[in-house]
DODREN-935437 format. One record per residue: x, y, z of N, C-alpha, C in turn; residue number from 1; residue in three letters; chain. Coordinates in pm, 1 decimal. Example, Ala and Ser with C-alpha at 12.3 -4.5 7.8 and 13.67 -1.06 7.14 Angstrom:
ATOM     n_c1     n_c2     n_c3    ca_c1    ca_c2    ca_c3     c_c1     c_c2     c_c3  nr rest kette
ATOM   1319.0   -569.0    780.0   1230.0   -450.0    780.0   1320.0   -330.0    780.0   1  ALA     A
ATOM   1285.0   -225.0    708.0   1367.0   -106.0    714.0   1290.0      3.0    787.0   2  SER     A
***
This chain:
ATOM     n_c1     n_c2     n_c3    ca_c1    ca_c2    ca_c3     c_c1     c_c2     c_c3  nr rest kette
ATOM     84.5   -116.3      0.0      0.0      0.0      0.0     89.0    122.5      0.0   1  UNK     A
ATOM    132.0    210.8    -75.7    177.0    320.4    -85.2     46.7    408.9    -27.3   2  UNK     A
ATOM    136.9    534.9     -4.4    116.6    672.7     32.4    130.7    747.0    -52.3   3  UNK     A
ATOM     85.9    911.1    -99.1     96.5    943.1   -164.0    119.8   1081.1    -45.8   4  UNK     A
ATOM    267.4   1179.4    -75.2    250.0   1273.8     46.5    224.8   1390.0    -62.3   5  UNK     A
ATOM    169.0   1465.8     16.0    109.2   1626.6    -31.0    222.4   1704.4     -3.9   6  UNK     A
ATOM    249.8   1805.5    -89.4    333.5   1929.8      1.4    240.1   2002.8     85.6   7  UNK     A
ATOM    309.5   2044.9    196.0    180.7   2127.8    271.9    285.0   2305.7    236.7   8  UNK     A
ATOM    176.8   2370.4    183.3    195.3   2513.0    181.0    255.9   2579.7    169.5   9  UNK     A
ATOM    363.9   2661.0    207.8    445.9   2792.8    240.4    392.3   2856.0    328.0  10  UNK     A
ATOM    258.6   2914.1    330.1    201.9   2954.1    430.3    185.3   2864.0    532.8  11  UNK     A
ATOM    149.2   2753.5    539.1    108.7   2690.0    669.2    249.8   2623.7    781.0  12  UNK     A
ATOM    353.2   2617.4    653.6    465.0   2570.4    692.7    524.9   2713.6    801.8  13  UNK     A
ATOM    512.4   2828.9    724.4    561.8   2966.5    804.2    518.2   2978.3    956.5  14  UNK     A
ATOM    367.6   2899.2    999.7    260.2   2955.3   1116.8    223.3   3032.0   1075.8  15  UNK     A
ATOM    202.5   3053.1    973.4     82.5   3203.1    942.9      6.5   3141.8    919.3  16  UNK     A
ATOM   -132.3   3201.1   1031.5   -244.3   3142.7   1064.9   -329.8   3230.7    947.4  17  UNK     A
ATOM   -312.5   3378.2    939.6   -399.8   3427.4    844.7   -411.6   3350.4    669.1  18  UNK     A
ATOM   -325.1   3355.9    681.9   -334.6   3239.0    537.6   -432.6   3147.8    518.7  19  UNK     A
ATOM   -440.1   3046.4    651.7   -512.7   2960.9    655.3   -627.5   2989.7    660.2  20  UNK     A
ATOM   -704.3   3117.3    694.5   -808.6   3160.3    672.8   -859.5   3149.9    806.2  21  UNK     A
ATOM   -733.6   3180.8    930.5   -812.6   3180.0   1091.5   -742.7   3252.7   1109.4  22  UNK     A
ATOM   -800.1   3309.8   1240.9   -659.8   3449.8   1271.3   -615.9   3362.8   1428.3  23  UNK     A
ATOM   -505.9   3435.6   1485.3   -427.1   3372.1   1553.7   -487.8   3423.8   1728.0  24  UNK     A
ATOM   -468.9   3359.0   1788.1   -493.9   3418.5   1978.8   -509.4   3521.4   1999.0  25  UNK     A
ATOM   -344.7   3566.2   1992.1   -299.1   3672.2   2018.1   -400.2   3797.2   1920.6  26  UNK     A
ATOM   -466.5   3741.5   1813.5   -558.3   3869.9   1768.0   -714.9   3856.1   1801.0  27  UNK     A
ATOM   -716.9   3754.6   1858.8   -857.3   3774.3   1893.7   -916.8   3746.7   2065.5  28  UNK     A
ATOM   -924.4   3836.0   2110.6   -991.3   3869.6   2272.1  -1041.2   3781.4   2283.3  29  UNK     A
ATOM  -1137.4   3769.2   2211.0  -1227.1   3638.8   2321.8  -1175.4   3463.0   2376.6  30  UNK     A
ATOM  -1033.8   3484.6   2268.6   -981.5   3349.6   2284.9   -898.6   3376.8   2424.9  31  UNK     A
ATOM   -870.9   3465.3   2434.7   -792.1   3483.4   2564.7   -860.7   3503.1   2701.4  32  UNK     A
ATOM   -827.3   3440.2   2776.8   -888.5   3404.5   2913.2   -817.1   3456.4   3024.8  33  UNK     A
ATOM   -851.8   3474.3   3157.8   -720.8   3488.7   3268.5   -695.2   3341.6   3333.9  34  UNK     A
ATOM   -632.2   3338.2   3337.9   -568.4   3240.0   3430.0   -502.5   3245.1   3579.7  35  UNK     A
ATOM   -543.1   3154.0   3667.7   -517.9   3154.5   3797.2   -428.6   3046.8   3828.5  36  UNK     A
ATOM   -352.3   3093.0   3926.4   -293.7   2996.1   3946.8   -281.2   3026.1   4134.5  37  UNK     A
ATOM   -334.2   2865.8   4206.5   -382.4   2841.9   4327.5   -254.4   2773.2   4378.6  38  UNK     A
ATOM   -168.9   2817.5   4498.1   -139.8   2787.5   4574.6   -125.8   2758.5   4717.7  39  UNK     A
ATOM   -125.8   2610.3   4763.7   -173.6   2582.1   4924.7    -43.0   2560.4   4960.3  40  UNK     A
ATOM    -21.6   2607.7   5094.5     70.9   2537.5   5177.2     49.6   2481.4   5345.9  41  UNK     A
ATOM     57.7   2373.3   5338.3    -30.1   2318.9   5480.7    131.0   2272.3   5530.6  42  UNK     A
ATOM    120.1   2299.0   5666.0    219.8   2281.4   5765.6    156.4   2182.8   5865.0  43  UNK     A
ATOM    256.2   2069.0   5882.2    183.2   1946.2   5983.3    244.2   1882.1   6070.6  44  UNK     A
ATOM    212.7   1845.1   6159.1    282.5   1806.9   6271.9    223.3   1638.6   6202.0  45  UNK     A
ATOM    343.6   1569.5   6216.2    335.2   1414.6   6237.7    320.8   1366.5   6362.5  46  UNK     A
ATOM    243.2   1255.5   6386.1    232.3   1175.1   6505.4    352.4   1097.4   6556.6  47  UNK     A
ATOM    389.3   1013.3   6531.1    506.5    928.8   6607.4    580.2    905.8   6567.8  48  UNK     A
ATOM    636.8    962.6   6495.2    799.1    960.5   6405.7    878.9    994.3   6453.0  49  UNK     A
ATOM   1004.1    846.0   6436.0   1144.5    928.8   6516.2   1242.7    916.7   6461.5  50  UNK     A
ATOM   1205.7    841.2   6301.2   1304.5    912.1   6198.5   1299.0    964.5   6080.7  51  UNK     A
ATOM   1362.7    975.6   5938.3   1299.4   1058.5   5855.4   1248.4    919.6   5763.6  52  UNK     A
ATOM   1271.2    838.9   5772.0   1243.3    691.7   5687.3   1098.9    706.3   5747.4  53  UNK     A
ATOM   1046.1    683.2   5842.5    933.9    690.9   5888.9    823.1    824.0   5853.0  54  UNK     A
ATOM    876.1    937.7   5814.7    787.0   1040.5   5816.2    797.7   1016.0   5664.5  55  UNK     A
ATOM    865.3    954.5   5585.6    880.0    968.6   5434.3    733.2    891.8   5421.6  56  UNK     A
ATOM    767.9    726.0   5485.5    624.4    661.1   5502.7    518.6    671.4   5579.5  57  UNK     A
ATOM    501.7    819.6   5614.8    345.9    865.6   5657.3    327.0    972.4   5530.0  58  UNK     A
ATOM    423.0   1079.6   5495.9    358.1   1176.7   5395.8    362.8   1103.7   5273.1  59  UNK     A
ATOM    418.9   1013.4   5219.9    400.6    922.3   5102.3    253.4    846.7   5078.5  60  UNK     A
ATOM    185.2    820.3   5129.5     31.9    799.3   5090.7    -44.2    929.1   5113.8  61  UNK     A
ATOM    -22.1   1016.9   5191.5    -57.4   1127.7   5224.4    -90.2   1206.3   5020.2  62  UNK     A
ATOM     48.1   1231.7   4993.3     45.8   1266.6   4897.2     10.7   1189.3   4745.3  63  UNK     A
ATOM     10.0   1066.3   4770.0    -38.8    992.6   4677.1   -167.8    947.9   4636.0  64  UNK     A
ATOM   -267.4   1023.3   4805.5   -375.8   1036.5   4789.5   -417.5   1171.8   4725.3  65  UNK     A
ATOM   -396.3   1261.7   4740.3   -420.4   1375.0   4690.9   -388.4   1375.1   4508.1  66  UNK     A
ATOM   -268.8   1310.4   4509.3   -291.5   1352.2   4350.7   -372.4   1200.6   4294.7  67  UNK     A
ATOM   -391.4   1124.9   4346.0   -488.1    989.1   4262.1   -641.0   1062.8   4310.3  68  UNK     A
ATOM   -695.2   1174.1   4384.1   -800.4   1235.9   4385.5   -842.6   1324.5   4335.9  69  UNK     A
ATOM   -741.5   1434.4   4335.0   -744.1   1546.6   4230.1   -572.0   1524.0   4146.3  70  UNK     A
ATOM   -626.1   1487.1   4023.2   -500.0   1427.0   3915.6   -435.9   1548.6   3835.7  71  UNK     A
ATOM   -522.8   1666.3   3862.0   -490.6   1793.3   3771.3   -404.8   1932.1   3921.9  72  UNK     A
ATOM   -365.8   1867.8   4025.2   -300.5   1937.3   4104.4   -155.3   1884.4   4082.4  73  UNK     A
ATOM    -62.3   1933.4   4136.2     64.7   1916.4   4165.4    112.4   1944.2   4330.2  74  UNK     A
ATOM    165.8   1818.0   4416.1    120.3   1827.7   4549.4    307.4   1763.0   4522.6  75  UNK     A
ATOM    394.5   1803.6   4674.2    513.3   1760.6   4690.1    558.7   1829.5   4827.9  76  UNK     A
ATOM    655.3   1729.6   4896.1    695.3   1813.4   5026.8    803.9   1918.8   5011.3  77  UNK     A
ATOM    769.2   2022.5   5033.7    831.9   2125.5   5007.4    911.1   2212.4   5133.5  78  UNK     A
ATOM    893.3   2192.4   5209.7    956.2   2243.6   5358.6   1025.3   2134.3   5468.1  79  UNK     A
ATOM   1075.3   2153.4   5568.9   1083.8   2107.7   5689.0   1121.1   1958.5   5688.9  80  UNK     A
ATOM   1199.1   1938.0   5569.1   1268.9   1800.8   5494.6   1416.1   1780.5   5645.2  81  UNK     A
ATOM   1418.7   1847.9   5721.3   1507.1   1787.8   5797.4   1457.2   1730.3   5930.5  82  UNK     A
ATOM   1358.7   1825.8   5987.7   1253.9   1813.1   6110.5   1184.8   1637.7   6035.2  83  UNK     A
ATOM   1184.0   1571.6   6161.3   1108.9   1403.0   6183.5    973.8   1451.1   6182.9  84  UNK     A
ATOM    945.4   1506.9   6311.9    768.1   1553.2   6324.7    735.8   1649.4   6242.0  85  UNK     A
ATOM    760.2   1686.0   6170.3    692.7   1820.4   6097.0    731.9   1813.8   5975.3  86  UNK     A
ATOM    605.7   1852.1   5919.9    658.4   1824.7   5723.8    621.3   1942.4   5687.0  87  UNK     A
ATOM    618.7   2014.2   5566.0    536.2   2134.7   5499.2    472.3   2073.2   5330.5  88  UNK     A
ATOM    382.2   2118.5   5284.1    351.3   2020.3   5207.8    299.7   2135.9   5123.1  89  UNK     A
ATOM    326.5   2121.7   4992.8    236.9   2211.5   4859.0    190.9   2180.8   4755.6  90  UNK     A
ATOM     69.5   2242.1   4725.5     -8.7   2218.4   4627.8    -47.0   2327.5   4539.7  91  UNK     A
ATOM    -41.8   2295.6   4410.3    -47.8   2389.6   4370.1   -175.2   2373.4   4205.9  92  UNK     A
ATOM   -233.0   2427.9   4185.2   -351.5   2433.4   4044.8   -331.7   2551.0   3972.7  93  UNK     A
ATOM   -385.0   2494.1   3851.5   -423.7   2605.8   3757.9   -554.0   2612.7   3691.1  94  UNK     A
ATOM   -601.1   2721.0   3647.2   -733.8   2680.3   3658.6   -818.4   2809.1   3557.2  95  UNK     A
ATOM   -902.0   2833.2   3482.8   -958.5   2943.9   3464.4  -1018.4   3056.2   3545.8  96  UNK     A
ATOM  -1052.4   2969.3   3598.8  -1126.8   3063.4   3742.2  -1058.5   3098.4   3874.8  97  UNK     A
ATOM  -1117.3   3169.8   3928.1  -1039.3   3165.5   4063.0  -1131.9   3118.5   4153.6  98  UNK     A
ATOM  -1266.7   3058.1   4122.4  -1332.1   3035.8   4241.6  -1332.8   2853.1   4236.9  99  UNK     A
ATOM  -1268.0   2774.4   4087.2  -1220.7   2670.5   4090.2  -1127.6   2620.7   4163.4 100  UNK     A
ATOM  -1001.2   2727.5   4140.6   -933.6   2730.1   4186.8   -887.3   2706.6   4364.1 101  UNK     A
ATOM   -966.6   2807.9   4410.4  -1010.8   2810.7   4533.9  -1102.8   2654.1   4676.3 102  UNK     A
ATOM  -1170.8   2663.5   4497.9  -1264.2   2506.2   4561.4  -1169.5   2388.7   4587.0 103  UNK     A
ATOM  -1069.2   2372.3   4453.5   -985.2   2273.7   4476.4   -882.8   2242.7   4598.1 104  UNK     A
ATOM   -846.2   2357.7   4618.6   -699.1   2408.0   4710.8   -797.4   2332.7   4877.3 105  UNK     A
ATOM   -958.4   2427.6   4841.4   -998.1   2418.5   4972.7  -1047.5   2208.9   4984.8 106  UNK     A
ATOM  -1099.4   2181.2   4902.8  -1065.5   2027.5   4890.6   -956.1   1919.4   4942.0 107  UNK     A
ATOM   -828.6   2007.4   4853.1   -718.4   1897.3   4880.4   -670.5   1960.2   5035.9 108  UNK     A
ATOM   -698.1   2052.9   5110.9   -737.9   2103.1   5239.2   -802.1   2002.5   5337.3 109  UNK     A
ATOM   -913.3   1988.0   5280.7  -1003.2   1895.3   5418.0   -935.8   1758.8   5392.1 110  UNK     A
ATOM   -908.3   1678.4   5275.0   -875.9   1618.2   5254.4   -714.8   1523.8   5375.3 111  UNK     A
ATOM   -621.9   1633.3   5319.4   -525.7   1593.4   5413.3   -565.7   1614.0   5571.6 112  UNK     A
ATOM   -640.1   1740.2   5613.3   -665.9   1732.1   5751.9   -765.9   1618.0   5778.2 113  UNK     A
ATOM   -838.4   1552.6   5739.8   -897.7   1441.7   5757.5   -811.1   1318.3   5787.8 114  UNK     A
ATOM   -696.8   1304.9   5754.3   -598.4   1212.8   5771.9   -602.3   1219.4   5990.6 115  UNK     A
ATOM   -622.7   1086.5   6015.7   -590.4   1079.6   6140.9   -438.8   1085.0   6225.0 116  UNK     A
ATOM   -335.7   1022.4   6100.3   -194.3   1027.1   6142.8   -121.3   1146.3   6164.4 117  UNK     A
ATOM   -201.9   1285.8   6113.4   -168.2   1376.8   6117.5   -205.6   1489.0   6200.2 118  UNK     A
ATOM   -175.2   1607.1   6225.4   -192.0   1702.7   6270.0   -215.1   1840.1   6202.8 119  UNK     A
ATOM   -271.2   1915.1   6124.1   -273.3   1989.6   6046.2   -272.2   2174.8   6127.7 120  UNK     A
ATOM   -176.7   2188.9   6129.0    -94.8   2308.9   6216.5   -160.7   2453.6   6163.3 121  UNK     A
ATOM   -120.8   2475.7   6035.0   -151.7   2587.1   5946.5   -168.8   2548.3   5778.4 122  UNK     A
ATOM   -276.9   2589.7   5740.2   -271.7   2640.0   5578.2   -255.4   2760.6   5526.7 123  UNK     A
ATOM   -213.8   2764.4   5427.6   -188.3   2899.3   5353.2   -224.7   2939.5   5217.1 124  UNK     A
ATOM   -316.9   2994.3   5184.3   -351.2   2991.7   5017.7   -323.4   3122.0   4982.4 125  UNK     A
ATOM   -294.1   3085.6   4833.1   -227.4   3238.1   4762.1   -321.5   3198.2   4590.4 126  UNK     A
ATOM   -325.0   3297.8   4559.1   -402.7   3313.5   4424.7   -336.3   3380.6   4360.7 127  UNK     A
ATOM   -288.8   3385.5   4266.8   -205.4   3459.4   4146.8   -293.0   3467.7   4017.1 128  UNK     A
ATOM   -308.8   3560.0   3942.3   -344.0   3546.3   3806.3   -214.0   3634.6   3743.2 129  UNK     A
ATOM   -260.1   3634.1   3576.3   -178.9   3681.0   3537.4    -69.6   3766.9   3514.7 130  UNK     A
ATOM   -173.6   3871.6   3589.2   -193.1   4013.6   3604.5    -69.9   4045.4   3659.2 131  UNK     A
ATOM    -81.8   3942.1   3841.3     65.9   3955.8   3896.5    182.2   3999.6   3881.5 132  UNK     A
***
């Protein structure tokens, strides 16, 4: 079975979208949206850990629940990597909205404080859009 290949264009080869008979993002407003971007930071006291092998295997399902629940966050321990009892933990979304945004952060929120092995000390949310 042969193929038979086409040349494709000059124009389409360049990215010139006007050619193609569409105009590009950047010229048309309504394609452009704001974007948010949601950041959590929850600070936690661990229960009975008295070394770091041990706190690796309490925040390791911790965090493996959060992203097999919400799959479109990005969650990792980000602080207090030397401290046994205490971890810092972040999450972070992107999102069109900011009140998505918000819902999620506040989600993967109850979520980890629902964990019994834990202690949930402080959260912290920050909202950024573009604008920033």
């Amino acid at each position: 079975m042969s193929r038979s290949v086409r040349p494709v264009p000059r124009a389409a080869r360049s990215g010139n979208t006007a050619a193609q008979g569409r105009r590009s993002t950047l010229e048309d407003p309504e394609v452009i949206g704001q974007v948010y971007v949601g950041a959590l930071t929850l600070d936690l006291l661990l229960g009975d850990v008295r070394s770091l092998k041990q706190k690796r295997s309490v925040l390791r399902p911790i965090i493996a629940e959060v992203q097999r629940r919400f799959p479109a966050v990005a969650v990792a321990e980000t602080g207090d990597n030397d401290l046994h009892r205490r971890a810092e933990v972040g999450v972070a979304v992107v999102s069109a909205t900011a009140a998505n945004c918000t819902q999620v952060l506040d989600q993967c929120e109850r979520l980890v404080a629902g964990r019994p092995e834990i202690e949930l000390l402080s959260a912290r949310q920050r909202l950024f859009n573009d604008e920033d």
